[in-house]
C-alpha positions as MATLAB code, in Angstrom:
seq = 'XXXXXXXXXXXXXXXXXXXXXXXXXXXXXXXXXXXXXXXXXXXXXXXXXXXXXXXXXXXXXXXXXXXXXXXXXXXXXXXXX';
ca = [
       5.849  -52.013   48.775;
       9.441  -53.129   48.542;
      10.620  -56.685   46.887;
      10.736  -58.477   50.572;
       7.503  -57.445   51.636;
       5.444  -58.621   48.023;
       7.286  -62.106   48.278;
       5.452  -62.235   51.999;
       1.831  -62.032   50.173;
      -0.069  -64.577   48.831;
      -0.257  -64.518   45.403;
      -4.361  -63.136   45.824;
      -2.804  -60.007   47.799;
      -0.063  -60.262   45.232;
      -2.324  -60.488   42.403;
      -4.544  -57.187   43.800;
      -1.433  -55.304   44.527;
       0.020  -55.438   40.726;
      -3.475  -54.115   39.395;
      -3.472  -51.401   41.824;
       0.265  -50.407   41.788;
       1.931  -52.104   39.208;
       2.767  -50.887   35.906;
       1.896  -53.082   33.378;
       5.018  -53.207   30.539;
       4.207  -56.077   27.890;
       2.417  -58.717   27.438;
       4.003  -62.134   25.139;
       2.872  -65.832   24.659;
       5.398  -68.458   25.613;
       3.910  -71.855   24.224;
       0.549  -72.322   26.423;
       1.329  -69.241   28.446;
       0.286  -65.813   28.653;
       2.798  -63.752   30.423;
       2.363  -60.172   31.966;
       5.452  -58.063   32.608;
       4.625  -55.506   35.868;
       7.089  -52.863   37.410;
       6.782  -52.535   40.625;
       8.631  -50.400   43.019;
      12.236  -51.902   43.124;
      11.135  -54.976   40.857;
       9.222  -56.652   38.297;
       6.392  -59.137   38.561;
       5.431  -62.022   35.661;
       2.507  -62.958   36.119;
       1.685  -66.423   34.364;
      -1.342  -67.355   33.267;
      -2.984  -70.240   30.820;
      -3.255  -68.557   27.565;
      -7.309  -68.973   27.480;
      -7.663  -68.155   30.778;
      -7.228  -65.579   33.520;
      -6.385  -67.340   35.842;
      -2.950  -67.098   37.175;
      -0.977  -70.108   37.471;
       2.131  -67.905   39.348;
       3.899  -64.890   39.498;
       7.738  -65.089   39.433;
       9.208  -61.753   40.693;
      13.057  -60.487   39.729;
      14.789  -57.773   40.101;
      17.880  -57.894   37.774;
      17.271  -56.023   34.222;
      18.245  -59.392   32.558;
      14.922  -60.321   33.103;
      13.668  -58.457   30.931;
      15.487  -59.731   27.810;
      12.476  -61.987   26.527;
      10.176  -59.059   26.577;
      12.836  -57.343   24.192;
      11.323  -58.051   20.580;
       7.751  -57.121   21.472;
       9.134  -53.343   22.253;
       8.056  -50.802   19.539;
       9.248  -47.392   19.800;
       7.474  -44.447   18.150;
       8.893  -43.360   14.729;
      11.144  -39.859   15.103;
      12.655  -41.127   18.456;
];
């Protein structure tokens, strides 16, 4: 499923979709939040949530790698790479 057609859900279809297709990336806190980075075909997916809870408050989709500068820090790559 392409970018156009996964704005067109609502977020429960969009919700179902990234646990079935997604790829789940990283995972960060941003003050209350708890955020969830997805790929996705030809984008990425945040899903938001309250941190001591799962249930999601949105999901703001992007496209442009930019996005993925806050996720940057919490990258670890193996040692020898």
């Amino acid at each position: 499923m392409n970018y156009a057609d996964f704005k067109q859900l609502h977020m429960y279809r969009q919700t179902e979709h990234l646990r079935q297709h997604g790829r789940l990336l990283a995972e960060r806190r941003e003050d209350s939040f708890r955020l969830r980075l997805f790929a996705v075909s030809d984008f990425y997916a945040e899903e938001w949530c309250a941190y001591d809870s799962e249930h999601i408050l949105f999901i703001h989709l992007f496209q442009h790698q930019s996005g993925l500068r806050d996720y940057l820090d919490a990258i670890r790559l193996p040692k020898g790479l």
